[in-house]
C-alpha positions in Angstrom: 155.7 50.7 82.9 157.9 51.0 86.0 156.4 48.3 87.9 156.7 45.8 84.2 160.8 46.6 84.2 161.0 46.5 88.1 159.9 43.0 87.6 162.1 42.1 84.7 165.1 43.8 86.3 164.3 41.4 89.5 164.0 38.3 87.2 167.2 39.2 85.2 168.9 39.3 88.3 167.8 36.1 90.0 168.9 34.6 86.5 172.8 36.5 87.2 171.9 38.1 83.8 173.6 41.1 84.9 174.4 42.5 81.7 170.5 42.5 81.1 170.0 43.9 84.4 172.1 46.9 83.5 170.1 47.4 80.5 166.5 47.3 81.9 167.7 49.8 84.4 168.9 52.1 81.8 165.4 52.0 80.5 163.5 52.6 83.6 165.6 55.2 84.1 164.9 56.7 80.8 161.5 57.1 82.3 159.9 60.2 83.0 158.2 61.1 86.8 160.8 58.7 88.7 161.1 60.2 92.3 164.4 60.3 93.7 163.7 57.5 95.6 162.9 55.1 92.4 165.6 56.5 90.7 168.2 55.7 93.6 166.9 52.3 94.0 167.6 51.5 90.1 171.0 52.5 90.7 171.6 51.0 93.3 170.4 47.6 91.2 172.8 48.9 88.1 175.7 49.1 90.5 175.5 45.7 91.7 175.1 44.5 88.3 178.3 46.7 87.6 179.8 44.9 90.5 179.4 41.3 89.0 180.7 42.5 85.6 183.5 44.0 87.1 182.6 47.6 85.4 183.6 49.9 88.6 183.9 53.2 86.9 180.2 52.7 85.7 179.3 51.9 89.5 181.3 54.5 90.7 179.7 56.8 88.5 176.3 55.6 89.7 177.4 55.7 93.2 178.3 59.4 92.9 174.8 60.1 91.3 173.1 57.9 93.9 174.6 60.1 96.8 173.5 63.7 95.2 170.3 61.6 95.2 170.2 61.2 98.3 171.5 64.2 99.6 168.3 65.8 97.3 166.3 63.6 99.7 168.1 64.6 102.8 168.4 60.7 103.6 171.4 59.9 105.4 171.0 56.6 105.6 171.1 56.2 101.6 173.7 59.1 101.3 176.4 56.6 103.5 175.8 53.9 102.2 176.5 55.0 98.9 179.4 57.1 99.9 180.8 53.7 101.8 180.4 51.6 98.6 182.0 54.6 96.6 185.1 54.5 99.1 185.2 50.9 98.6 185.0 51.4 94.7 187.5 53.7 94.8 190.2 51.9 96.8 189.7 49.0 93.9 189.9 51.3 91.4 193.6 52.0 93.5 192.4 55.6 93.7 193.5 55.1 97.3 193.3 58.8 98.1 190.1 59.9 96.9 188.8 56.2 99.1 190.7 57.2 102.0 188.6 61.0 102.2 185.8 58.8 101.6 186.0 57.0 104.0 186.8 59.3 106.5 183.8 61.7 105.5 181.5 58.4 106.1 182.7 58.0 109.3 182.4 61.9 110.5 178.8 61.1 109.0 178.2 58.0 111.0 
């Protein structure tokens, strides 16, 4: 079922259907048995979707999810870049504080 909406989420996509491409990955995220992996990768997909309709508290809120994620994986890697998409989320939001410590914790990361 995973690899059916993975495929449909890619096609939505490639069509800029993005609002479509939110809602497949709520479904595959619905799923039960997604590693951490498959489930950060969805997000990741929903927050560039999120991105294109202009929705950044929904990304943000994926972003947030995607870096315990990653944490949960001990993958730094993953865990920066979501933390350096949240800090850019966040100073367009104009939450310029909370993208500031952001941004610093990525780069004591890096």
């Amino acid at each position: 079922m995973l690899s059916t909406l993975q495929s449909a989420i890619t096609q939505a996509a490639d069509a800029y259907e993005w609002e479509r491409v939110a809602d497949l990955v709520d479904q595959a995220l619905s799923l039960t048995g997604l590693t951490a992996e498959e489930a950060y990768d969805l997000r990741a997909q929903r927050v560039e979707s999120y991105d294109y309709l202009s929705n950044r508290t929904a990304a943000g809120e994926d972003l947030t999810a995607m870096i315990f994620l990653a944490e949960s994986l001990a993958d730094e890697s993953r865990r920066l870049a979501a933390l350096v998409q949240l800090a850019e989320n966040k100073w367009l939001l104009q939450e310029v504080s909370e993208a500031r410590n952001l941004a610093l914790e990525g780069m004591e990361s890096a």
